[in-house]
C-alpha positions in Angstrom: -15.9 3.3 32.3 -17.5 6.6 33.0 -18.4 9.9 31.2 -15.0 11.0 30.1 -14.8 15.3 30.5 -12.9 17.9 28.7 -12.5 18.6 25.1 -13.9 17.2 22.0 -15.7 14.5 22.3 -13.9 11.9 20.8 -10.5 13.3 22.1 -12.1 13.1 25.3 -12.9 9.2 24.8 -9.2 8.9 23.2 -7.6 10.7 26.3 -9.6 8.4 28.7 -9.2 5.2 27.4 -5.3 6.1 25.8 -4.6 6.7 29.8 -5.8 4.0 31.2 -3.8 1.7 28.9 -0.7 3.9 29.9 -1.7 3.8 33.6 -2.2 -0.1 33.8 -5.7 -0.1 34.5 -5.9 -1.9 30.9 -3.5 -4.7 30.2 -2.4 -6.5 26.6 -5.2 -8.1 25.3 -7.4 -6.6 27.5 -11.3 -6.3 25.5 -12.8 -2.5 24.9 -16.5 -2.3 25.4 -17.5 -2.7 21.7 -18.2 1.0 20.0 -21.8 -0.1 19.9 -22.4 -0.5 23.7 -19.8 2.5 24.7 -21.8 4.8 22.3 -24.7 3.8 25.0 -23.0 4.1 28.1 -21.6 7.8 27.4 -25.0 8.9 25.3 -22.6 9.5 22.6 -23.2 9.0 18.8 -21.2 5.0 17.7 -19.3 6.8 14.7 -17.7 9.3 17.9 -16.4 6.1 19.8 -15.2 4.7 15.8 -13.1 7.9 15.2 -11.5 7.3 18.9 -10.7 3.6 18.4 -9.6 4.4 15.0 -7.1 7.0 16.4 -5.9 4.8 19.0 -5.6 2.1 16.6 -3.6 4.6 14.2 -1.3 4.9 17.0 -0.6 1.4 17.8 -2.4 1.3 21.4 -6.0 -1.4 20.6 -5.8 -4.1 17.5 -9.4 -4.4 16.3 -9.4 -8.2 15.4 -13.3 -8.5 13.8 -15.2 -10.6 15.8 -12.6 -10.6 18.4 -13.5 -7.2 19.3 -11.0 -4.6 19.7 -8.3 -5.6 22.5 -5.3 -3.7 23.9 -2.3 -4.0 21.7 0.1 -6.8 23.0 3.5 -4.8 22.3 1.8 -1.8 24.0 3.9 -1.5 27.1 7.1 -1.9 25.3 5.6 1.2 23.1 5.2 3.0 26.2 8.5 2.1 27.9 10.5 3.6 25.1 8.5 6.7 25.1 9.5 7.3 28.6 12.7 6.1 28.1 15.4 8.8 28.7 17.3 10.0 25.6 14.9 7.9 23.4 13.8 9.9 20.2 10.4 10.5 20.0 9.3 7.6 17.1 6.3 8.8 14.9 4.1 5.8 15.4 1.3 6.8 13.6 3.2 6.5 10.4 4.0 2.8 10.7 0.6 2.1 12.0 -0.8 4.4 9.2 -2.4 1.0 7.2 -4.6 0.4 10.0 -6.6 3.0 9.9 -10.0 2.4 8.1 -9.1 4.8 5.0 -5.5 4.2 4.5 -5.1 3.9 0.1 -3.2 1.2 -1.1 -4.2 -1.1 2.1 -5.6 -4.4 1.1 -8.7 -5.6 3.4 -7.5 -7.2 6.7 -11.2 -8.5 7.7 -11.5 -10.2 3.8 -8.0 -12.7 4.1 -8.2 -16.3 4.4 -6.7 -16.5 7.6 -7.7 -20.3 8.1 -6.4 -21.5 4.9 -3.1 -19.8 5.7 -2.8 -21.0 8.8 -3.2 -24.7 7.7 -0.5 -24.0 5.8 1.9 -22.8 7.9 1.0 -25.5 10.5 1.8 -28.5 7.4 5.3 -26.5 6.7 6.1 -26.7 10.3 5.0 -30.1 10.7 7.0 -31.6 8.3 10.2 -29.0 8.7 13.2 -30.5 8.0 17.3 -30.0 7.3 16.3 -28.6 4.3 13.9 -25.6 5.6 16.6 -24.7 8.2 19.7 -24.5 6.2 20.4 -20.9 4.2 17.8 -20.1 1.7 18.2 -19.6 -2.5 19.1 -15.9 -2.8 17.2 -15.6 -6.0 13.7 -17.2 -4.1 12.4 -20.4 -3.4 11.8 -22.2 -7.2 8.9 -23.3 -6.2 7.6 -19.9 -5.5 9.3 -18.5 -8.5 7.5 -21.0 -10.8 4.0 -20.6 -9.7 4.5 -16.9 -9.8 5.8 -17.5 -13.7 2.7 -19.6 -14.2 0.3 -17.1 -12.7 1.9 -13.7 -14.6 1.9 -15.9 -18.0 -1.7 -16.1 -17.5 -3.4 -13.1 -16.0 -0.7 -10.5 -16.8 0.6 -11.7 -20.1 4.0 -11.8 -19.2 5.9 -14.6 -20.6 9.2 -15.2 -18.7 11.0 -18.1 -16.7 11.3 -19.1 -13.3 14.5 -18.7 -13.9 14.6 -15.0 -14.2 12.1 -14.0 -11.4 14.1 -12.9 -7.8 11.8 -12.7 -4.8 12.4 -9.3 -3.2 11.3 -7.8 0.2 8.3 -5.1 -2.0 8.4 -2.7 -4.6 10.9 -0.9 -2.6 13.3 -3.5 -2.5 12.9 -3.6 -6.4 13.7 -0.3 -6.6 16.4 -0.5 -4.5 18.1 -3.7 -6.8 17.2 -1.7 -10.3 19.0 1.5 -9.0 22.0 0.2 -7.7 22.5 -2.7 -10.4 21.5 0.2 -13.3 22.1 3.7 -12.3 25.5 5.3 -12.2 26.1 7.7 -9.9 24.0 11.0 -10.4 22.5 8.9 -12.9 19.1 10.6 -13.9 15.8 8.2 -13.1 12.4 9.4 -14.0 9.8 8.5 -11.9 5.5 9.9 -11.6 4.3 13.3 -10.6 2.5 12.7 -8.4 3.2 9.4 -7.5 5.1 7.3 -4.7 7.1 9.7 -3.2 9.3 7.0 -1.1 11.0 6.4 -5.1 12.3 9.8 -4.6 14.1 9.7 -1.3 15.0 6.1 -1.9 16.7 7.6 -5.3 18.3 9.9 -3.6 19.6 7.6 -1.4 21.6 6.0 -3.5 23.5 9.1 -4.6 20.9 9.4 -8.2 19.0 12.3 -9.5 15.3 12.1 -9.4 13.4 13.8 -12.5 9.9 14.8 -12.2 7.9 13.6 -15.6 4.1 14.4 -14.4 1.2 12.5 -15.3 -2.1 13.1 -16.7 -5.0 11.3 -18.2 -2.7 9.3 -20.6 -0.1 8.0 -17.7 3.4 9.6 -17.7 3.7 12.5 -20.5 7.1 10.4 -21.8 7.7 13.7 -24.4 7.6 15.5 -21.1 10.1 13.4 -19.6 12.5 13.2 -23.0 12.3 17.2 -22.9 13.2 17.6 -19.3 16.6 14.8 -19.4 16.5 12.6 -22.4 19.6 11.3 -21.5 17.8 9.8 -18.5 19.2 6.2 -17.3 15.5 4.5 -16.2 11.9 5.7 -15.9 9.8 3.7 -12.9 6.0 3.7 -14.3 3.0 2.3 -12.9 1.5 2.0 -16.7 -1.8 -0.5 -15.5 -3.1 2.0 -12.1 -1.0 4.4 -11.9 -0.5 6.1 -8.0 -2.7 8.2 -7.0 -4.2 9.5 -9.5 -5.8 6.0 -11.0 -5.5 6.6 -14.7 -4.4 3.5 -17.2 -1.2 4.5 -19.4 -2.3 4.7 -22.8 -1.3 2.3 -25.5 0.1 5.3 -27.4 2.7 6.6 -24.7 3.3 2.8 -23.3 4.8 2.6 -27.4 6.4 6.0 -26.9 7.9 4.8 -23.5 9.5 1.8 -25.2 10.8 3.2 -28.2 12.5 6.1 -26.2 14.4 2.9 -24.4 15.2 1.1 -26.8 16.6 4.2 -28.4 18.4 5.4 -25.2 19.9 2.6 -23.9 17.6 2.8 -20.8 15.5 0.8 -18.7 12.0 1.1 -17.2 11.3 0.0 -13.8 7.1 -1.2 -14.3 5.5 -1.2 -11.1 2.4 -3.2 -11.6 1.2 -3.2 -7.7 -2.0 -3.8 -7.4 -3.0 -4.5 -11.0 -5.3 -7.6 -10.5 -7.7 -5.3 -8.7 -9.7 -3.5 -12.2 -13.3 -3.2 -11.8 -14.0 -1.9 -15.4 -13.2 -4.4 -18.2 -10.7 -7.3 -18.0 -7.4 -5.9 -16.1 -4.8 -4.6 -18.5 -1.8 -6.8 -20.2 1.2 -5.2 -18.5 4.1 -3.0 -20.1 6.7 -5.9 -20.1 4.5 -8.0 -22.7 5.2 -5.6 -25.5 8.3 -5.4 -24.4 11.0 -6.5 -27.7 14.0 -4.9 -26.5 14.2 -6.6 -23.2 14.4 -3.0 -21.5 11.9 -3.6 -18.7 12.2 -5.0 -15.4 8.7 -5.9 -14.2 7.9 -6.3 -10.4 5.0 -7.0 -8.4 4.2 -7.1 -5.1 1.8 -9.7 -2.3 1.6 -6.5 -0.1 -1.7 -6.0 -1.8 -3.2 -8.5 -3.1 -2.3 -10.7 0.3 -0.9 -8.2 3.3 1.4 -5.5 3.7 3.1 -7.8 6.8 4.3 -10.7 4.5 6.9 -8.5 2.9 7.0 -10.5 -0.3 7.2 -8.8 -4.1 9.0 -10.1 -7.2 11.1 -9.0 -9.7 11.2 -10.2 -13.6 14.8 -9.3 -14.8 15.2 -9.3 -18.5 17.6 -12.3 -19.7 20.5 -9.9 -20.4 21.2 -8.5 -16.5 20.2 -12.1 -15.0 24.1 -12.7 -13.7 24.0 -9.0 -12.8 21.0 -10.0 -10.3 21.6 -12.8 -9.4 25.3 -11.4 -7.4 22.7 -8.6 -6.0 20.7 -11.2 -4.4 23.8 -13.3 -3.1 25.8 -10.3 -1.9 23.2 -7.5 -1.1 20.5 -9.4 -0.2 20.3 -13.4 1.5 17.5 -14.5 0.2 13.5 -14.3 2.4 12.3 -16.7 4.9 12.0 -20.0 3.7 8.4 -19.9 5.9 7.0 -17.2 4.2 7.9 -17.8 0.7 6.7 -21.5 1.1 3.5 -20.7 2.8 3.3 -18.3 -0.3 4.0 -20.6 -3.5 0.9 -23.3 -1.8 -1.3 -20.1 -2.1 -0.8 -19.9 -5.3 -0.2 -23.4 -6.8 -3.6 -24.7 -5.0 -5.5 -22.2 -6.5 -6.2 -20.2 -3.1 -4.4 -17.1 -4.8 -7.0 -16.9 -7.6 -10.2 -17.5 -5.7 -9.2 -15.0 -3.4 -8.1 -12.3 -6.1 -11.7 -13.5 -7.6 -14.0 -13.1 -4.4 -11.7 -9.1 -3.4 -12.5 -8.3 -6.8 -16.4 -8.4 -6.0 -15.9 -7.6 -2.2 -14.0 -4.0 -3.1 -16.5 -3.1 -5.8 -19.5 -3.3 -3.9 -17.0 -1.3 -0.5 -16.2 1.2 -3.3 -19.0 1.7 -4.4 -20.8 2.0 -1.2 -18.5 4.7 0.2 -18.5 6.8 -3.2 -22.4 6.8 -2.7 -21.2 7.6 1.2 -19.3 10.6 0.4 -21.3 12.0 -2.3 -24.3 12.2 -0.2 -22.2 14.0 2.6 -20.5 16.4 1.1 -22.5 17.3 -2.1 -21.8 20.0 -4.0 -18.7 20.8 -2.3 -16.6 18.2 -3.6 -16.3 15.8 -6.4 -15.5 11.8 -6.7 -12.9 10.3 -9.5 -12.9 6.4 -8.8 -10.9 5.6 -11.9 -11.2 1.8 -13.1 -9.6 0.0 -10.4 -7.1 0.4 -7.4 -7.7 0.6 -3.8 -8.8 4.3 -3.2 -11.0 6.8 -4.2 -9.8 10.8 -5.6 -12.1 13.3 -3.6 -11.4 16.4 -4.9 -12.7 19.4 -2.7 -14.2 22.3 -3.6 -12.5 25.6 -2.2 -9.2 23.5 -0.9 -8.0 21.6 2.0 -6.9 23.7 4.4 -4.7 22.8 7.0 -5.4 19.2 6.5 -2.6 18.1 5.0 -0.8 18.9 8.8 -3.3 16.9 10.3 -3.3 13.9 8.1 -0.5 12.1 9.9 -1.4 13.1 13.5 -2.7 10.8 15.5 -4.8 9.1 13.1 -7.3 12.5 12.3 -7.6 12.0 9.0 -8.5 8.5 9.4 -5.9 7.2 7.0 -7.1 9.5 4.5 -3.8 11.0 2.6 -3.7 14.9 1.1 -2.9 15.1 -2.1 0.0 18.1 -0.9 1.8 15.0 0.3 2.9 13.7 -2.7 3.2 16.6 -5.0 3.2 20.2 -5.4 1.5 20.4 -8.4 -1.1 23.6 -7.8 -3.7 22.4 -9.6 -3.7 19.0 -7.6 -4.2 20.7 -4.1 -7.7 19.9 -3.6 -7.1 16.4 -3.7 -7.9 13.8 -1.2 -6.7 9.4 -1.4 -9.4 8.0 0.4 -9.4 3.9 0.8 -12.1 1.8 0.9 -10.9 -2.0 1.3 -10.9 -1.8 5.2 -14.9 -0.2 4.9 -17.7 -2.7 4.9 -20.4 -1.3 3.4 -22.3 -0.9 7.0 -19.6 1.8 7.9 -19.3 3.7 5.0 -21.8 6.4 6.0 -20.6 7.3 9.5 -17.1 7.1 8.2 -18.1 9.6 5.4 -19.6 11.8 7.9 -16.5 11.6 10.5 -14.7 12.3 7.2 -16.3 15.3 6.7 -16.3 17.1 10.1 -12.6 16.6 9.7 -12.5 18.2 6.6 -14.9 21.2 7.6 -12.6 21.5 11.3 -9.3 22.5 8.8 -11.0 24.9 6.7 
């Protein structure tokens, strides 16, 4: 490749190597030089051939496979035969390809999973597949997954419950999906984080039910706020042990106040305990459900994070009063998972694979979040600020004087690197300095240049 001309530099590398993909000079599965040795050729800094592969990885166009090297995507020319297919809406990519990028928050590390032990164990379920695995799944979940996910939440999460009433789900939004339909009336009121996950908004309102703002602050969800603003609210979805984005732990004090006002109400809470296992102050928290006495909370987890986002595999732990409720869901609105997946899944867990690997991301994210805190700190100074909170998969940078325009730029093309403005998820003015910056996908080798590509991006909006 030569000396690409025109522009910034890395949009100049993007351009060149984004066309020759799209001409056909480069095929699927075709190797890029490595950032290293194509920093050399074009007497270019590495970190400006990084920000370039990053964007065209954002953008669904190279797969960066770790030793592998970074290769042309293998669905790329299907990607660019519907883009110049007549009539075809323009699809925003980036947004589905949004978790590749090397600061996405909330995206587990992809160079860190087991891949060999997983693929052993997909190869023994195919090898010994039989009438069984092909007929129509349980609806509910494979028991076998079900009861080595009862046996792991009994133990590290302190929730006591059956296999009986756990139903494997699709994620946290399927979950949601389940508890608003089965629960919710119709303009029934739901209270759910500011800030927080805005998908539980539009998915609420999807489903024809009125979404209530009850904001957070350093105690978790201000429940008297949310009593004052609709008492007469039908659920409240919390994320009481790491709460999204802003990292704090829900007090004991409001996690009491929560469940009284339940109990009291006639409501339910929706506890999203998503990536709960990953606490790097202290022993992770006992979640909401075990102080649960009234059977008002439905408790679901999620493998998105602590395996990978692709597996599409949560749970849900339904109190004993709504299982017949759930389990007709399940039959009617749902079929069941692959019988693959969740198998592959439940010998994770009951061969102990699950726990060492929880065990060795635990170390493995500390020492990446850690690394890019000190990263960030030494490259922007006094001009912002770094809240880590005590666990999760992203840091807080909060930036001195505001954001600018960034918040426009975070989901084009990759820019940002993954990193998500605050203005996304709420409009809370005294939150509009924020920035979720992620740190599983950043060995500690990287964290400097990716600091410092961070932070011309952030200088270039102001």
């Amino acid at each position: 490749m030569t000396h690409p001309a025109g522009g910034t530099l890395y949009r100049q590398i993007y351009a060149r190597v984004r066309g020759s993909i799209v001409d056909g000079q480069l095929q699927p599965g075709d190797r890029l030089p490595s950032a290293r040795a194509y920093a050399q050729e074009l007497g270019v800094a590495r970190g400006t051939v990084d920000l370039a592969y990053a964007i065209l990885a954002g953008e669904g166009y190279v797969e960066t496979n770790g030793r592998a090297g970074t290769r042309v995507a293998a669905g790329v020319a299907r990607m660019i035969a519907a883009a110049h297919a007549p009539n075809t809406p323009a699809i925003p990519n980036a947004t589905y390809q949004h978790g590749l990028l090397p600061l996405a928050p909330g995206v587990p590390a992809f160079d860190l999973f087991p891949r060999k032990v997983w693929t052993q164990l997909v190869r023994r379920y195919a090898r010994n597949l039989g009438r069984h695995e092909l007929t129509y799944p349980d609806p509910q979940g494979s028991p076998k997954l079900r009861e080595a996910i009862a046996a792991y939440l009994g133990v590290s999460r302190g929730v006591t419950c059956t296999a009986d009433e756990i139903m494997i789900t699709g994620g946290f939004q399927s979950a949601v999906g389940l508890v608003a339909q089965a629960m919710l009336p119709a303009g029934g009121k739901a209270w759910y984080e500011d800030p927080g996950y805005s998908p539980i908004r539009r998915a609420l309102r999807e489903i024809g039910a009125c979404p209530v703002e009850v904001p957070v602050d350093d105690e978790g969800m201000n429940v008297a706020a949310g009593i004052a603003r609709a008492p007469n609210a039908r659920c409240a979805i919390v994320a009481p042990a790491h709460q999204f984005p802003m990292g704090v732990a829900m007090s004991l004090a409001r996690r009491l106040q929560l469940l009284d006002w339940a109990a009291r109400a006639d409501a339910w809470i929706l506890e999203d305990d998503f990536d709960g296992e990953f606490r790097y102050q202290g022993r992770p928290l006992p979640a909401l459900k075990s102080l649960d006495r009234s059977g008002r909370v439905f408790y679901t987890g999620t493998f998105s994070k602590t395996l990978f986002p692709g597996l599409r595999l949560g749970y849900l732990v339904v109190p004993p009063s709504e299982l017949t409720r759930f389990r007709d869901l399940m039959r009617y609105l749902d079929g069941g998972r692959s019988a693959l997946e969740q198998a592959v899944t439940a010998e994770f867990l009951s061969e102990g694979h699950f726990a060492r690997h929880i065990k060795k991301m635990r170390g493995a994210y500390r020492s990446r979040r850690a690394a890019l805190a000190d990263a960030l700190a030494a490259r922007f100074g006094r001009d912002a600020r770094i809240e880590q909170g005590a666990g999760g998969l992203h840091l807080l940078l909060r930036v001195n004087g505001g954001l600018g325009n960034l918040a426009d730029m975070a989901w084009n093309s990759g820019k940002a690197l993954g990193a998500i403005p605050m203005r996304v998820l709420t409009d809370r003015s005294e939150m509009q300095d924020g920035l979720l910056v992620g740190f599983a996908n950043v060995p500690e080798r990287q964290a400097a240049s990716l600091a410092g590509q961070l932070h011309g991006v952030v200088g270039a909006s102001r």
